[in-house]
C-alpha positions in Angstrom: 0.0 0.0 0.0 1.2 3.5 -0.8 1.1 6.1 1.6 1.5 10.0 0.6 3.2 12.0 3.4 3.1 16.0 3.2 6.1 17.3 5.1 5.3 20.5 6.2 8.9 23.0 6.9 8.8 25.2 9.7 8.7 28.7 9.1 10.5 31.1 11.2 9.7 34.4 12.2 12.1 37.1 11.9 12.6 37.5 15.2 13.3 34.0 15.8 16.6 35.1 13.7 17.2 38.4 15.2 17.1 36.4 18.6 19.7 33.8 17.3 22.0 36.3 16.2 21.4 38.0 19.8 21.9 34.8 21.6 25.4 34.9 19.7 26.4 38.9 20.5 23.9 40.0 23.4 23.2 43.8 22.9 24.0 44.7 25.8 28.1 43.7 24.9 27.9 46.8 22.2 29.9 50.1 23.4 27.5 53.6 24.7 27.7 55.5 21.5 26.8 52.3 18.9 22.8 51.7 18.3 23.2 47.9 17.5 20.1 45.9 17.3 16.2 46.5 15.4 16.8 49.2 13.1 13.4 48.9 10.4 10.8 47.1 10.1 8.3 44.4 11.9 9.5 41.2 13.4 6.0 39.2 13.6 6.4 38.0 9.6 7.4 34.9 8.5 11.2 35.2 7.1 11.4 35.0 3.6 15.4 35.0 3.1 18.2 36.7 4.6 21.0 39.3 2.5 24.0 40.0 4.6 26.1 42.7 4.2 28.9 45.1 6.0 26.7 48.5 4.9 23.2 49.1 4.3 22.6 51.2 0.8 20.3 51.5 -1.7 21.5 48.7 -3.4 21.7 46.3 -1.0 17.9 46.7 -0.4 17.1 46.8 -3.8 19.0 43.5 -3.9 16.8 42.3 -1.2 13.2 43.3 -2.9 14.5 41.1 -6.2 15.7 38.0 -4.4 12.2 38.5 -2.0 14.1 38.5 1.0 12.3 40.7 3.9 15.6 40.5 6.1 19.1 42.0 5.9 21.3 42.0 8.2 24.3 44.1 8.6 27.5 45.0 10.3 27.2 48.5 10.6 23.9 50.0 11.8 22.2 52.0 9.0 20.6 54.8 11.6 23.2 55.8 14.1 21.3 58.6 15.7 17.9 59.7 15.9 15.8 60.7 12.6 14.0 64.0 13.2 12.1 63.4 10.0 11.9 61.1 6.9 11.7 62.4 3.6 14.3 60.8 1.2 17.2 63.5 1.7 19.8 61.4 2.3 20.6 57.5 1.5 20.0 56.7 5.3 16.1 58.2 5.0 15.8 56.3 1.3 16.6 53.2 2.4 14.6 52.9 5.4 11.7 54.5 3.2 12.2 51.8 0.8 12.9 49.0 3.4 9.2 50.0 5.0 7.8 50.2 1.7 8.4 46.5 0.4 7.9 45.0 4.2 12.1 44.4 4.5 13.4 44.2 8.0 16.8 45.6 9.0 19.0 44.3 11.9 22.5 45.2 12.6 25.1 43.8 15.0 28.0 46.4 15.3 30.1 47.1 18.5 28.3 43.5 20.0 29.5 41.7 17.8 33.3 43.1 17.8 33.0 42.1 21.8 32.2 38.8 21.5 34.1 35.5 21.5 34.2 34.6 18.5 32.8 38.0 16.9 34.8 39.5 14.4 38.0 40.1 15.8 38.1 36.1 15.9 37.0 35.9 12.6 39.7 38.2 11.5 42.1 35.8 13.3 41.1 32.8 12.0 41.9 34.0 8.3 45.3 34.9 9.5 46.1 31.4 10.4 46.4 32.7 14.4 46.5 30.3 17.7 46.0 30.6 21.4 43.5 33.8 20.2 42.3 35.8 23.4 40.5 39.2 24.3 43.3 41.7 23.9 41.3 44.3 25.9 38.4 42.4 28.2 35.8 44.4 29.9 35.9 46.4 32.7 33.3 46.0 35.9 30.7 43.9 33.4 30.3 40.8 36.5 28.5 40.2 39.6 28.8 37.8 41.9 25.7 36.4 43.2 25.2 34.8 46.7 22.1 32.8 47.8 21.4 29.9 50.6 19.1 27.5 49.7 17.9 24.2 51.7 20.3 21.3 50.9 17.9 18.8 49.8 17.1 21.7 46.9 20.1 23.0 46.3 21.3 21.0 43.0 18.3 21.6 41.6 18.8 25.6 42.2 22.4 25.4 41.4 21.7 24.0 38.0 18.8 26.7 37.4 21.2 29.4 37.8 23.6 28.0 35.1 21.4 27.6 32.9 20.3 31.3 33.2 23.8 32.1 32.2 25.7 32.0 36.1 28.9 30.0 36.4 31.3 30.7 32.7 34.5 31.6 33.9 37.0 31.3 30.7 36.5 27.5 28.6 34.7 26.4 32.3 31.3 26.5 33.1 28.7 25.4 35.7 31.7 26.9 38.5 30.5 27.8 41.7 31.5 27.8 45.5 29.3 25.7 47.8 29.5 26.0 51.8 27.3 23.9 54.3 26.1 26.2 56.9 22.5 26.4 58.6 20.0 29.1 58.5 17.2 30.6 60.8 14.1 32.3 60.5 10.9 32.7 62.1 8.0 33.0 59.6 5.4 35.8 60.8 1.3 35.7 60.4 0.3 35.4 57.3 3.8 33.8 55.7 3.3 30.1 54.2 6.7 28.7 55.3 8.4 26.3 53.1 9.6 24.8 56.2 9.0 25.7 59.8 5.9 26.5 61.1 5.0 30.0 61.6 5.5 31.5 64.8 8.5 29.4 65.7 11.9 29.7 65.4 13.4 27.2 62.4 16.7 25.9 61.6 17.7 24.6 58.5 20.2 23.0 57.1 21.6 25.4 54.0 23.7 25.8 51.5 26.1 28.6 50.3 26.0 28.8 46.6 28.6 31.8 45.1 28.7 32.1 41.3 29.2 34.6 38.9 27.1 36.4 36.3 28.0 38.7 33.8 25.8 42.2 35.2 23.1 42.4 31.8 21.9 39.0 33.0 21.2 40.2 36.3 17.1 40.2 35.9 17.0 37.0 33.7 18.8 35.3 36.6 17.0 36.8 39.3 14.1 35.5 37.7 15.2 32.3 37.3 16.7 32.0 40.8 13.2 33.2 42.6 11.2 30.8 40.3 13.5 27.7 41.3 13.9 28.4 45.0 11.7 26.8 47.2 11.5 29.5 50.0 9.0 32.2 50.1 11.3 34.8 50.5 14.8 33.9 49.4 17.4 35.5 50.5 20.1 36.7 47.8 23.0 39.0 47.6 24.7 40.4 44.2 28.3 42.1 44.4 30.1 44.5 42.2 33.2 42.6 40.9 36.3 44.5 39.6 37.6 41.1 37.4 38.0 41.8 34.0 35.9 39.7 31.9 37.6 37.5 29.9 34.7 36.4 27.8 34.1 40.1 26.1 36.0 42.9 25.1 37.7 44.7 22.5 40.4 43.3 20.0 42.0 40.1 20.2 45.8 38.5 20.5 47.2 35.3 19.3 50.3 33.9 17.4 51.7 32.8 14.2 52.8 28.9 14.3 56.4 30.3 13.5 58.1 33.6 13.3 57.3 35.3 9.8 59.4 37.6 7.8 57.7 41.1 7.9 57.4 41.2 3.8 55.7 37.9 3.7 53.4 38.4 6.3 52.9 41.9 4.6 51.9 39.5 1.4 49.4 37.2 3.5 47.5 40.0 4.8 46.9 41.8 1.4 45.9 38.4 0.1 43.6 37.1 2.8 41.8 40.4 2.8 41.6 41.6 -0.7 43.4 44.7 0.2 44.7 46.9 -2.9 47.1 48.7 0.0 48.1 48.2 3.1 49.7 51.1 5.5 52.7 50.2 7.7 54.7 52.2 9.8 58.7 52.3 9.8 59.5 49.2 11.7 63.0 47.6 12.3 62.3 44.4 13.4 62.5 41.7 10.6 60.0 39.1 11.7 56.6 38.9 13.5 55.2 36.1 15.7 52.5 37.8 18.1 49.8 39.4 16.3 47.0 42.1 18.2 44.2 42.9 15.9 41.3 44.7 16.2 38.4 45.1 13.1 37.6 49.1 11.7 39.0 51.5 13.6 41.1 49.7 16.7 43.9 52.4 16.8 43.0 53.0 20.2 44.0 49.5 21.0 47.7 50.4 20.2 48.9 51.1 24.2 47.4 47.7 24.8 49.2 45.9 22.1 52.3 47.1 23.2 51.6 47.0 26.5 51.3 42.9 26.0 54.1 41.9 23.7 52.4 41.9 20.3 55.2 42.5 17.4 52.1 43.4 15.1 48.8 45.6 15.5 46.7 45.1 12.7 43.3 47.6 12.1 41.4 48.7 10.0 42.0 52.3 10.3 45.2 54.2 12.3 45.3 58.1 12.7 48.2 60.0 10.8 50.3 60.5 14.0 49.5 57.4 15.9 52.3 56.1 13.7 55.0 58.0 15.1 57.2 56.9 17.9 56.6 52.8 17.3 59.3 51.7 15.5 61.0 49.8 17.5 57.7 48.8 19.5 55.5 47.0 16.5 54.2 46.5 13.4 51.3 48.4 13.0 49.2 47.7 9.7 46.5 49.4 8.5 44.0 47.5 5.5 40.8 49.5 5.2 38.1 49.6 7.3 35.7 47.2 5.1 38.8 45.1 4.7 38.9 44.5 7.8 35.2 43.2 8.6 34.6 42.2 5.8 34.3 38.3 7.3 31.6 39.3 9.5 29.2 38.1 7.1 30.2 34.8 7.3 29.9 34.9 11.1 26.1 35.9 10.2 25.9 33.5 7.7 26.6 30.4 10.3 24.3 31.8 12.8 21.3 31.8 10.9 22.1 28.6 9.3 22.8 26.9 12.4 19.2 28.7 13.6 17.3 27.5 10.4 19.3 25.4 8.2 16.6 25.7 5.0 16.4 29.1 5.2 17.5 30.8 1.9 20.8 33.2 3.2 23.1 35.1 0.7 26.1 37.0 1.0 25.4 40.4 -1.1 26.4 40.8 -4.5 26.8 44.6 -4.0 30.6 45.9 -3.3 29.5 48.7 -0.5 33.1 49.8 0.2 33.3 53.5 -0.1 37.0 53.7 -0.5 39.1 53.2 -3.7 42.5 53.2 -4.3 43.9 54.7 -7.1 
């Protein structure tokens, strides 16, 4: 007997994409001045396609409107400060006009997605061939430590509910915490429904300790989580301040070459890895290069820090006239272009929303958006 099956394919939402690619490079890692995030459009539809790009123009959405795709996503945000009006002056007003008018949502993942692990400044390292790669400049005051004393017959089970909300990463480990048997007393008042005790009495109960960490913008979703899985009516909880760096986020990374390279030939394997029709260097007399600091667009003000750390190469995508003078005998500094520079990012995109929707039809723009030519 023949049977006919009908498979039906999920269809996501847009915003089950802009969550993915939030999941990846929280927001709340991008720096004060960026606007990273939601920038046009409704995120209720079902996703047609996704274009990714570095820059948002007129092109790229027109790109968009022929391939039917009612997503882009791109690097740099296409409104970076508030629009008092909308009328078509300028590229920025046209392409959002345009955008709203053919029902195309825009996202954009800027600054966030330099901090990340595994953001661009990774990206960037892993076409240079770089190991050991690690935050050159991790964040400052971006963790908390939170302290809570739960029952011991419960405390797995709240343990677990606070990694899960995102406690406990500290470098390649997670699930860390600090657990101390201790006991606790209270005496519940009228009107209290006790967990355990009865209410007028004084209780004692056996408790545990439980310190772990958090990075601070997860403080309410862990709160949350910690209130929902405690079993006491009114948990007690205490969240600290910490002055680690975190070593999870931040700008620019560091890492090395397998072997020492002769300047000129690493000179070669950056033009060619990156497409880049010149490359700026300063006067430098060392001969070879092992350590490389990099940072994607403009990182120049990463320079005291590569230094500062050993790197024989700082590699940007923009460096100021007279940052170059004074360095050397400290580095190599190399400038490609800011596009050059991120212009991987789109794959980073390109492997989130896969990974988030693997049938999902996602292309790399056809349209060259880099305003800069060399002559």
């Amino acid at each position: 007997m023949c049977r006919n099956f009908i498979f039906h394919r999920h269809l996501m939402k847009i915003k089950e994409i802009v969550s993915a690619l939030e999941r990846f490079a929280p927001l709340p890692l991008q720096d004060g001045w960026d606007n990273a995030g939601l920038q046009v459009g409704l995120t209720e539809a079902e996703v047609t396609g996704a274009l990714l790009c570095l820059d948002v123009t007129e092109a790229v959405v027109d790109e968009a409107v022929a391939l039917g795709y009612n997503l882009i996503v791109s690097h740099h945000p296409l409104i970076f400060g508030g629009l008092k009006s909308i009328t078509g002056r300028n590229y920025v007003e046209r392409c959002v006009l345009k955008a709203i008018r053919h029902g195309i949502a825009i996202c954009s993942h800027h600054t966030n997605m330099d901090n990340a692990t595994g953001g661009v400044n990774y990206k960037i390292a892993e076409k240079l061939g770089l190991e050991r790669v690690r935050i050159l400049a991790p964040k400052e005051e971006a963790l908390l430590k939170l302290v809570t004393f739960v029952p011991t017959a419960q405390a797995d089970e709240v343990r677990q509910a606070l990694f899960d909300a995102g406690c406990g990463c500290i470098g390649g480990y997670d699930s860390c915490s600090y657990n101390m048997a201790g006991e606790g007393t209270f005496r519940a008042g009228e009107g209290c429904n006790p967990f355990c005790g009865n209410v007028g009495e004084l209780h004692r109960e056996a408790e545990v300790r439980i310190e772990t960490v958090l990075p601070a913008y997860l403080k309410g979703k862990v709160v949350r989580a910690l209130l929902e899985a405690h079993p006491y009516e009114e948990p007690a909880y205490d969240l600290y301040p910490l002055k680690n760096q975190w070593q999870q986020a931040g700008a620019g990374v560091i890492g090395e070459l397998s072997d020492d390279m002769a300047t000129g030939k690493f000179l070669q394997l950056v033009k060619e890895t990156f497409q880049a029709e010149c490359v700026k260097t300063n006067r430098f007399n060392g001969q070879s290069v092992r350590t490389v600091a990099l940072c994607g667009g403009s990182g120049a003000f990463l320079l005291p820090q590569a230094i500062g750390q050993g790197a024989d190469v700082f590699l940007t995508g923009e460096i100021k006239y007279h940052d170059y003078f004074g360095h050397e005998d400290d580095l190599l500094m190399v400038e490609i272009g800011h596009y050059e520079s991120e212009q991987y990012t789109m794959e980073i995109f390109q492997k989130i929303i896969k990974e988030a929707s693997p049938t999902l039809p996602v292309r790399l723009t056809n349209v060259d958006t880099n305003p800069v030519r060399c002559c």
